[in-house]
DSSP file (Angstrom, degrees, kcal/mol; ACC not computed):
  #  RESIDUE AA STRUCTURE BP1 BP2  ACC     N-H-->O    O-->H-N    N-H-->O    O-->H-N    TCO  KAPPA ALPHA  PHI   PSI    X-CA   Y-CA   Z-CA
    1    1 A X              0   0    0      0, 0.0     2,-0.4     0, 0.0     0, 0.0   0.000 360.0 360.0 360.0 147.9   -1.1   31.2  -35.7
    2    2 A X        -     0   0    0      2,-0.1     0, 0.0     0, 0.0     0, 0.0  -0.997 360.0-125.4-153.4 133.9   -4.0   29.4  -36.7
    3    3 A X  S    S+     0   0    0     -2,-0.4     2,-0.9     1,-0.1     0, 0.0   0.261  75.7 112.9 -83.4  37.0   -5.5   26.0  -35.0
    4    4 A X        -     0   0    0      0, 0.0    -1,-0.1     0, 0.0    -2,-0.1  -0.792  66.8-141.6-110.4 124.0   -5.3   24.1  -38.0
    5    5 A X        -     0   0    0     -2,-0.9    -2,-0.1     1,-0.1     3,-0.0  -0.044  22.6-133.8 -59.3 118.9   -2.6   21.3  -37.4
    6    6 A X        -     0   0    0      1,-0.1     2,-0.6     0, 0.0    -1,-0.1  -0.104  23.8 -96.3 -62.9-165.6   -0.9   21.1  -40.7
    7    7 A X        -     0   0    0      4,-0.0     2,-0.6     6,-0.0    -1,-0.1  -0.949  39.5-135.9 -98.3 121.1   -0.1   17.4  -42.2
    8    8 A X        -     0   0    0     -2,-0.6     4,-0.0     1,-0.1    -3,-0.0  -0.777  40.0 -72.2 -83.1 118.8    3.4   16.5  -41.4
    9    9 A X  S    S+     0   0    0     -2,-0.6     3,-0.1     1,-0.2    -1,-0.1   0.573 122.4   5.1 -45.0 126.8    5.7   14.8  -44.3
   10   10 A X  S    S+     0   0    0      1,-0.3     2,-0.4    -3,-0.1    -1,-0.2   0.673  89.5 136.5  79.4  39.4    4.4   11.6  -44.8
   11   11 A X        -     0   0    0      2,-0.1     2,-0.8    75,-0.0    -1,-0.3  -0.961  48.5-142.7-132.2 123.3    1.4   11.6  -42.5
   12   12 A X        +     0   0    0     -2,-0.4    73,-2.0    -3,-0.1    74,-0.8  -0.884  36.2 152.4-112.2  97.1   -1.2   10.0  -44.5
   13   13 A X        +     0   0    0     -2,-0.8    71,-0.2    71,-0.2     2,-0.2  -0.917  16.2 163.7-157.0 144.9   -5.1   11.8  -43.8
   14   14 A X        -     0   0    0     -2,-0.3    69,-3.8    69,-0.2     2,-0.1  -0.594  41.8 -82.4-134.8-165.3   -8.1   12.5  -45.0
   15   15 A X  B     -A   82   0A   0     67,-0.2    67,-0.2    -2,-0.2    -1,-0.1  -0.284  29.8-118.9-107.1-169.2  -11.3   13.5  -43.9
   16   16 A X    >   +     0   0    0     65,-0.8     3,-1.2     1,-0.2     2,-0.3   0.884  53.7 177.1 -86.9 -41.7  -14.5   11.1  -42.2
   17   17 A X  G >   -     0   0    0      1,-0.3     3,-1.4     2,-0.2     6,-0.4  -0.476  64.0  -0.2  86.8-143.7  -16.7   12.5  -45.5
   18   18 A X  G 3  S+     0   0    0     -2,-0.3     6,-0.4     1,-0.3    -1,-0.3   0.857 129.4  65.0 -34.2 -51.2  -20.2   10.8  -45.4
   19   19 A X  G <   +     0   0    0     -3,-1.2     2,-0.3     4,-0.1    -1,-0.3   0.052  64.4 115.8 -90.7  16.7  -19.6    8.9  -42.3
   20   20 A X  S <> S-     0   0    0     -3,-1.4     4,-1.8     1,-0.1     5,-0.2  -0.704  73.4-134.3 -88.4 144.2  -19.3   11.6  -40.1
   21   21 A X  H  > S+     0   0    0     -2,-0.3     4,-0.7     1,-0.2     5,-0.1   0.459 102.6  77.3-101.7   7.9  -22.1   11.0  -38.0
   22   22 A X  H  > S+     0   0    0      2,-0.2     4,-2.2     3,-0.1    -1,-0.2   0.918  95.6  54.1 -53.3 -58.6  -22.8   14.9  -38.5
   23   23 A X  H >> S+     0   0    0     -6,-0.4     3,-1.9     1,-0.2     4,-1.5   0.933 108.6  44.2 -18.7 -83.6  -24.0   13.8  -42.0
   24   24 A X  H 3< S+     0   0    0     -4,-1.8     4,-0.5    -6,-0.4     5,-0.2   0.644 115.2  45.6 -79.7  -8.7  -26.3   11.5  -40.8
   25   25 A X  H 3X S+     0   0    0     -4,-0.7     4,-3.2    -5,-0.2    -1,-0.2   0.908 114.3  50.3 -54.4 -46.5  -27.8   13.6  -38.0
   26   26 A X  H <X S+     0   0    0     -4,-2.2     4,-2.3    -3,-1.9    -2,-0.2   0.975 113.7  47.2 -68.2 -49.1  -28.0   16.4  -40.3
   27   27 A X  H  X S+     0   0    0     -4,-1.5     4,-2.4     1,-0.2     5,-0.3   0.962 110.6  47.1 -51.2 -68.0  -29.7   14.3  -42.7
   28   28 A X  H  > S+     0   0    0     -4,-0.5     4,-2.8    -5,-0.2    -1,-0.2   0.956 107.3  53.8 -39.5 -54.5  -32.1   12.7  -40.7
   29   29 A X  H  X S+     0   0    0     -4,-3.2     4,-2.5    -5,-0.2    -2,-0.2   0.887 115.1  46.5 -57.2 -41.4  -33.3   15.8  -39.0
   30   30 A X  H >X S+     0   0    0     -4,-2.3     4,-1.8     2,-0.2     3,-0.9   0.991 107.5  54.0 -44.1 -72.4  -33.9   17.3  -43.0
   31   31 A X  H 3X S+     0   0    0     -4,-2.4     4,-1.9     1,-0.3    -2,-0.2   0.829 111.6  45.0 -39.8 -52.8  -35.6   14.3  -44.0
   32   32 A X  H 3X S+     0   0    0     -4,-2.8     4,-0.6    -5,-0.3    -1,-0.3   0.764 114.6  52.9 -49.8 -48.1  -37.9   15.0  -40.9
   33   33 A X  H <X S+     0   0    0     -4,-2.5     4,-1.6    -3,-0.9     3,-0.3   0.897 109.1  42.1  -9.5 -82.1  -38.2   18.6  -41.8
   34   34 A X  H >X S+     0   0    0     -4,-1.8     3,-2.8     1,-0.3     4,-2.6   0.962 110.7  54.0 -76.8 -73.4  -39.2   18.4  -45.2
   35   35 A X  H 3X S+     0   0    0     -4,-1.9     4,-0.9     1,-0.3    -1,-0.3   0.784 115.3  47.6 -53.5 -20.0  -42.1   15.2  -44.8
   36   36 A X  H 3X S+     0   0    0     -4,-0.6     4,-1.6    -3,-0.3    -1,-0.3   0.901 110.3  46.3 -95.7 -24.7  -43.7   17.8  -41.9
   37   37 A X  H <X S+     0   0    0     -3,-2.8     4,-1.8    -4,-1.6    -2,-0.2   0.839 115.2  51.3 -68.3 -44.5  -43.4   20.6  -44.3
   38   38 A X  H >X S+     0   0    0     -4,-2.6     3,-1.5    -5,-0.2     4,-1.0   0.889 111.8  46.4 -34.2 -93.6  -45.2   17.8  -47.0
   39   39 A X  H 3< S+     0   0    0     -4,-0.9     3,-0.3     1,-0.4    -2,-0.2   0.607 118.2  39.8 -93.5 -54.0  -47.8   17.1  -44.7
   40   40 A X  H 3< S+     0   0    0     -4,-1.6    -1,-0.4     1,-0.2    -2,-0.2   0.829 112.4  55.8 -86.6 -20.9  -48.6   20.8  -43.8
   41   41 A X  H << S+     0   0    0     -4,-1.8    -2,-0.3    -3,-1.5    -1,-0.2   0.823 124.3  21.2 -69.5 -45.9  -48.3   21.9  -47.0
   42   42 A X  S  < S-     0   0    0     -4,-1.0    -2,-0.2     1,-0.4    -3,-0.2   0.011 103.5-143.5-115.2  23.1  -50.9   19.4  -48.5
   43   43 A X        -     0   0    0     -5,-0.4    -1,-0.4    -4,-0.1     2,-0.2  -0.204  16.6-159.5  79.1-155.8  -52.7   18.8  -45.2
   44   44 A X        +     0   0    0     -4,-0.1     2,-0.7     0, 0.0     4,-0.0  -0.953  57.0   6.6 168.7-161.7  -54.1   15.6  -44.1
   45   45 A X    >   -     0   0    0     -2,-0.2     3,-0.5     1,-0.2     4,-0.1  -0.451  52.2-173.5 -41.3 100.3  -56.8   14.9  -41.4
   46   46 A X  G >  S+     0   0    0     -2,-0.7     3,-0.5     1,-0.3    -1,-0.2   0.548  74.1  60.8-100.1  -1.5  -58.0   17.8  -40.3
   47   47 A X  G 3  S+     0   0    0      1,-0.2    -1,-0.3     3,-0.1     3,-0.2  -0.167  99.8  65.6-107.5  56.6  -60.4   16.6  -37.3
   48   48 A X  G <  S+     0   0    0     -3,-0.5     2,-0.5     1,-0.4    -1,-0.2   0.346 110.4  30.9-124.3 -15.4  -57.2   15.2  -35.7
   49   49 A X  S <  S+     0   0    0     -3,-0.5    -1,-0.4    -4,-0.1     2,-0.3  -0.954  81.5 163.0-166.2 109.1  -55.5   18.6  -35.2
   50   50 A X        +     0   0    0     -2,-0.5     2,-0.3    -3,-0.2     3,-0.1  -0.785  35.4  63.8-151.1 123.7  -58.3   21.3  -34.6
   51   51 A X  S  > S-     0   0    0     -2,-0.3     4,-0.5     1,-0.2    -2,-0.0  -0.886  83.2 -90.5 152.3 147.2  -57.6   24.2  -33.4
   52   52 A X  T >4 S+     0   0    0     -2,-0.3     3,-2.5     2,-0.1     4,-0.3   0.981 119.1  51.0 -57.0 -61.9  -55.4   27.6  -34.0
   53   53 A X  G >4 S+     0   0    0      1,-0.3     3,-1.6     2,-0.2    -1,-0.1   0.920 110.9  44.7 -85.5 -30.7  -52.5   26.5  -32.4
   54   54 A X  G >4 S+     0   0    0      1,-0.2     3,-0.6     2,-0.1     4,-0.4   0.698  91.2  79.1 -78.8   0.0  -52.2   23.2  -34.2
   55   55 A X  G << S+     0   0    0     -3,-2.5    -1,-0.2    -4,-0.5    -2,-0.2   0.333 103.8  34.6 -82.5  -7.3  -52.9   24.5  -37.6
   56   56 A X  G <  S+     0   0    0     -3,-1.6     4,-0.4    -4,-0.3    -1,-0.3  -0.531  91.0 105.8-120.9  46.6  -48.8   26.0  -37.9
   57   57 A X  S <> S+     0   0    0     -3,-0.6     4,-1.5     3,-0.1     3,-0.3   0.828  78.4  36.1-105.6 -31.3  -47.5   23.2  -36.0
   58   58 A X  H  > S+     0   0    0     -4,-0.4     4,-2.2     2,-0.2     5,-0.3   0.850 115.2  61.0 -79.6 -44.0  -45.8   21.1  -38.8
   59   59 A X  H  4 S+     0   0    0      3,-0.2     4,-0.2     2,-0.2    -1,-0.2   0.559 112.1  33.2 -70.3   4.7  -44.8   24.2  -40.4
   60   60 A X  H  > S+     0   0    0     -4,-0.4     4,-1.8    -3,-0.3    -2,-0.2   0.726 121.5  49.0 -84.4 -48.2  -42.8   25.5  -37.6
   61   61 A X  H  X S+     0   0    0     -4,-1.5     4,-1.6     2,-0.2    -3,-0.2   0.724 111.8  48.1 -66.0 -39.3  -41.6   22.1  -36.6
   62   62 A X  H  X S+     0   0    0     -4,-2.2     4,-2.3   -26,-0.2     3,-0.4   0.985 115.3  45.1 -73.8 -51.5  -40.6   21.1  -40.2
   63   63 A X  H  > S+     0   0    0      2,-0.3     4,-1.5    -5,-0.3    -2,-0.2   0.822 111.4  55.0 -51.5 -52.7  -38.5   24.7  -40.8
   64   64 A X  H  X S+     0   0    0     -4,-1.8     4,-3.0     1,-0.2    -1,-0.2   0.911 117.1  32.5 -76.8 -28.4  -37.1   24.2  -37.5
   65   65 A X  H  X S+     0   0    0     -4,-1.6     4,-3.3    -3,-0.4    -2,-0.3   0.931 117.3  52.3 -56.3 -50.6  -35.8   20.6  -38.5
   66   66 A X  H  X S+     0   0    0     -4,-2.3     4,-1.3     2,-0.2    -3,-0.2   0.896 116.4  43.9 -76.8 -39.1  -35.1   21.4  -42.2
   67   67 A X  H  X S+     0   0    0     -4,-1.5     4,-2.4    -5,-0.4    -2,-0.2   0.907 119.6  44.4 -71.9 -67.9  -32.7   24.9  -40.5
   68   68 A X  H >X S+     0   0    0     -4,-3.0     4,-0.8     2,-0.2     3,-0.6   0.933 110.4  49.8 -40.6 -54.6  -31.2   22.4  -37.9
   69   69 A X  H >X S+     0   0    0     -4,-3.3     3,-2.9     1,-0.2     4,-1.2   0.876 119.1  43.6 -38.1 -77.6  -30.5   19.3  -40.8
   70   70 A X  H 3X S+     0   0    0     -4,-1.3     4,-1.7     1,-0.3    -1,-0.2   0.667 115.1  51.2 -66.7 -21.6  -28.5   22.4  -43.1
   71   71 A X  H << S+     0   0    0     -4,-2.4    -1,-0.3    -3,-0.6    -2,-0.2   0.515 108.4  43.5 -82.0  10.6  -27.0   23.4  -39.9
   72   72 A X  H XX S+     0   0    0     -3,-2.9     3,-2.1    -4,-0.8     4,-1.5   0.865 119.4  55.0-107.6 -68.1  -25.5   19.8  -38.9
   73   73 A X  H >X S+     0   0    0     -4,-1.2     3,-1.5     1,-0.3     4,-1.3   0.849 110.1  38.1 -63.0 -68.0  -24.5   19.9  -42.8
   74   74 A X  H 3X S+     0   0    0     -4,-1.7     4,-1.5     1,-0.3    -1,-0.3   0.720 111.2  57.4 -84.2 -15.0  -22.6   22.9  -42.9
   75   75 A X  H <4 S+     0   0    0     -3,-2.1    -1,-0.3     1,-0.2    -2,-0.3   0.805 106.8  51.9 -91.2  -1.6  -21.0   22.5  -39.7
   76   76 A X  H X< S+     0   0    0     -3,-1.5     3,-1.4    -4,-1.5    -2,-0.2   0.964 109.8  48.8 -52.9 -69.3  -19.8   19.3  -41.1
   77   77 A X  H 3< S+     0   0    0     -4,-1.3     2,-0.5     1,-0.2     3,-0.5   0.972 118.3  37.8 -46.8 -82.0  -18.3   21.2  -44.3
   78   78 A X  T 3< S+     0   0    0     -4,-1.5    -1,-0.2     1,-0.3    -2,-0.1   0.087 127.5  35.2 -82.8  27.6  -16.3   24.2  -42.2
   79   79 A X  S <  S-     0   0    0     -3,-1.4    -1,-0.3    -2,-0.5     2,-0.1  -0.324  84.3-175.6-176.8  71.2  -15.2   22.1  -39.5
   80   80 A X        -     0   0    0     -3,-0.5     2,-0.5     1,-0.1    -3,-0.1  -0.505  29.3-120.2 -82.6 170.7  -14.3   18.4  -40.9
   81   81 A X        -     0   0    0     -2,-0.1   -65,-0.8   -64,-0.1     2,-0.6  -0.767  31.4-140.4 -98.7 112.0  -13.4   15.6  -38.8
   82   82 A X  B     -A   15   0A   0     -2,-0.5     2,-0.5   -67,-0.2   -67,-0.2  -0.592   5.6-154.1-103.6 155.3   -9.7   14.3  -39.8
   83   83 A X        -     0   0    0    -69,-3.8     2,-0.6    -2,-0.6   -69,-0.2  -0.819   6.0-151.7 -96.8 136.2   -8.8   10.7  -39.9
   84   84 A X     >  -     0   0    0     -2,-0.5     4,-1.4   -71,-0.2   -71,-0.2  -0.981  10.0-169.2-111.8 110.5   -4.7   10.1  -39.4
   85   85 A X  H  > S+     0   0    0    -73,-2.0     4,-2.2    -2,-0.6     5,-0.5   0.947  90.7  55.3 -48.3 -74.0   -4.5    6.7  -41.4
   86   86 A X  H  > S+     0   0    0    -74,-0.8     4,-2.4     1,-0.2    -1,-0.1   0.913 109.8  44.3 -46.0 -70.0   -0.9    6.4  -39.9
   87   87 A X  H >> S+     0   0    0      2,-0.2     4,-1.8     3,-0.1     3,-1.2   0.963 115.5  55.5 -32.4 -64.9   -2.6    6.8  -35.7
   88   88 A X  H >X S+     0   0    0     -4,-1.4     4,-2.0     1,-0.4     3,-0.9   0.832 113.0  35.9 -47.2 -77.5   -5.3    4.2  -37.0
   89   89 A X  H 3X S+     0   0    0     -4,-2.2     4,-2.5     1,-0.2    -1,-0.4   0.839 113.4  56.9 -40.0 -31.7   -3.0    1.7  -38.1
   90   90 A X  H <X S+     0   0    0     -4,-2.4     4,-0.8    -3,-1.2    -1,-0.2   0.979 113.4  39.2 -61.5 -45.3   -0.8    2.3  -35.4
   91   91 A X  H XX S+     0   0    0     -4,-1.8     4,-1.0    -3,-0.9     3,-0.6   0.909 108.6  65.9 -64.8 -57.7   -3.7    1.6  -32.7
   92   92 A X  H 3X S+     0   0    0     -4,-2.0     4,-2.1     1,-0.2    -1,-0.2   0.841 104.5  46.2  -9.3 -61.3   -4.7   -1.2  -35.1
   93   93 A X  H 3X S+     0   0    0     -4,-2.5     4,-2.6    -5,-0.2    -1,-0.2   0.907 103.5  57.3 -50.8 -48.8   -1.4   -2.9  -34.2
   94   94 A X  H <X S+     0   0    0     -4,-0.8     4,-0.8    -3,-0.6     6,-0.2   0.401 106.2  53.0 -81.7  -0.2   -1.4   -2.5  -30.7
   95   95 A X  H >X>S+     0   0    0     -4,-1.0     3,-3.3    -5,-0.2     5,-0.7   0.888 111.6  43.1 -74.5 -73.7   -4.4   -4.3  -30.6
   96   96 A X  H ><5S+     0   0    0     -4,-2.1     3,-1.6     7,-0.4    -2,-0.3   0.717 112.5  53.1 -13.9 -72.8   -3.2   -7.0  -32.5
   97   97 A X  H 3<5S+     0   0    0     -4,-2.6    -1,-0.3     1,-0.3    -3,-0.2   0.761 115.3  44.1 -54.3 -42.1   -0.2   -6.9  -30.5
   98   98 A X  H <<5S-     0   0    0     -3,-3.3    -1,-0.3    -4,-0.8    -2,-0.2   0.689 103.7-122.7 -55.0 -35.8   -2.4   -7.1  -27.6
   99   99 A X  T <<5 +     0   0    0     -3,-1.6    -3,-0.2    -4,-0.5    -2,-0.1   0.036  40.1 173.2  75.2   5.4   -5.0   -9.7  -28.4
  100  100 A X    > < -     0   0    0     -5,-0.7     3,-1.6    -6,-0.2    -1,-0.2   0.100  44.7-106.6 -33.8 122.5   -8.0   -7.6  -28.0
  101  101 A X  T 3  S+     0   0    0      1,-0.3     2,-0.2     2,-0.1    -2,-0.0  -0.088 107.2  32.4 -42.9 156.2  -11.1   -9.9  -29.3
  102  102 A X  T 3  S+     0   0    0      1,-0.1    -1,-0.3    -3,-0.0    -2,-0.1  -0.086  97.5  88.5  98.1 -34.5  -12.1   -8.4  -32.7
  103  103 A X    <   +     0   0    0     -3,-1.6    -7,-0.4    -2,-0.2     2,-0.3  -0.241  52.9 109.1-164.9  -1.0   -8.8   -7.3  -33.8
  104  104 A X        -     0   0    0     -5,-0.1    -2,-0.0    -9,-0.1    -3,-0.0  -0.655  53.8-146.4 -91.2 133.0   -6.9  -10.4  -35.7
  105  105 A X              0   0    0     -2,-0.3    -2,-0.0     1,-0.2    -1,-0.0  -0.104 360.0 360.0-106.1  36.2   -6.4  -10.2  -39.4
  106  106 A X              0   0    0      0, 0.0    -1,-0.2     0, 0.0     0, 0.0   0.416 360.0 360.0-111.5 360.0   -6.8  -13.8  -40.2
């Protein structure tokens, strides 16, 4: 047995892709990563940070963003989020049907 729920005939789904807000977490946290690994890498002001301890502090802090971003990423990849087109619409209707503001296709 295995917990992934097949597609059943004529059930119409795909996955969230980009828009999985795993992406843009993961992404964000990278971007942040790499510009503090920039910064320590070619420095900057150095009588703003003086000191031992602050002199690895964007290069641990960027590596630990840049490992989280690729682990937001990969858990994206080996554990997508699936969309049932068929549910969506269904719920779609019963708005409609309902009158929930937002929800009119005119």
């Amino acid at each position: 047995m295995t917990d992934d729920p097949s597609p059943e005939k004529g059930s119409r789904r795909h996955t969230a892709g980009l828009f999985d807000v795993r992406n843009i977490i993961g992404a964000l946290m990278a971007i942040y990563g790499i510009v503090l690994l920039l910064v320590h890498v070619f420095g900057g002001d150095a009588s703003a940070t003086s000191g031992q301890a602050h002199d690895q502090a964007n290069l641990w802090t960027g590596a630990a963003l840049l490992l989280v971003g690729i682990i937001f990423f990969a858990w994206a990849v080996l554990n997508p989020t699936v969309v049932d087109e068929d549910e969506e619409a269904r719920l779609t209707e019963e708005k409609r049907e309902l009158g929930t503001p937002g929800s009119t296709t005119e």
